[in-house]
C-alpha positions in Angstrom: 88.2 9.2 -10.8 89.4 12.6 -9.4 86.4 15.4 -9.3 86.9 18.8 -9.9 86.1 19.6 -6.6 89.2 17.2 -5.5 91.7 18.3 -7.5 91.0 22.2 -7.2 91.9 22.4 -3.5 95.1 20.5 -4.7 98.6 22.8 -4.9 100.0 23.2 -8.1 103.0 20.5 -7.0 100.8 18.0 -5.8 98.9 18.5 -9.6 102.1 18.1 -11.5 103.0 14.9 -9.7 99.4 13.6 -9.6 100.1 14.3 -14.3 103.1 12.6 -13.9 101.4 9.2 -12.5 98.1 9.4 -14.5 100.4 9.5 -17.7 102.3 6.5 -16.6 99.2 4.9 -16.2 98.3 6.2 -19.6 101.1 4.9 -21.0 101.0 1.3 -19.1 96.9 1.2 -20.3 98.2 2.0 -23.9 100.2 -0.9 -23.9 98.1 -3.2 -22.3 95.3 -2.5 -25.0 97.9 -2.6 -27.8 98.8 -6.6 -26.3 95.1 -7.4 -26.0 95.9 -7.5 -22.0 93.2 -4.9 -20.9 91.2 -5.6 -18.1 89.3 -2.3 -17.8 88.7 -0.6 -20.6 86.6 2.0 -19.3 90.0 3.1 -17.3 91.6 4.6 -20.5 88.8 6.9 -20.6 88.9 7.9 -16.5 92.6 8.5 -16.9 92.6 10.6 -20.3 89.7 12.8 -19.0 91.5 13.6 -15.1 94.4 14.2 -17.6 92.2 16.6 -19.6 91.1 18.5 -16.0 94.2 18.8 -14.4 95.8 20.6 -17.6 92.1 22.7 -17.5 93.3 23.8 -13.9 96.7 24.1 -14.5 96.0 26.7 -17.2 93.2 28.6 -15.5 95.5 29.0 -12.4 98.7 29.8 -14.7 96.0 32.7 -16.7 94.6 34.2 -13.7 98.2 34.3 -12.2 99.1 36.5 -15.2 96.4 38.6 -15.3 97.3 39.6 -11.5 101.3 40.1 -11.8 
């Protein structure tokens, strides 16, 4: 699971693509549940909530660069 630590010394490119993957995953993990094929259930949880931090940085980064331009 990514920290907060880990994914605020990140560039906002290397976020984007890190969204990208996780809601593949997502996706994938959906799917697997849907089929009864799960093997870690706990996953769909660490995937939504790294989802849920990367969007919290993205839009603290994209609020603080308004407030300075």
């Amino acid at each position: 699971m990514a920290k907060r630590e880990d994914l605020s010394v990140a560039t906002d490119d290397q976020l984007s693509t890190q969204l990208g993957d996780l809601k593949k995953e997502q996706f994938n993990l959906r799917f697997q549940a849907a089929t009864n094929q799960l093997e870690k259930p706990s996953r769909v949880r660490e995937v939504r909530r790294t989802i849920a931090r990367i969007k919290t940085l993205q839009g603290q980064r994209s609020k603080n660069a308004a407030s300075q331009g």
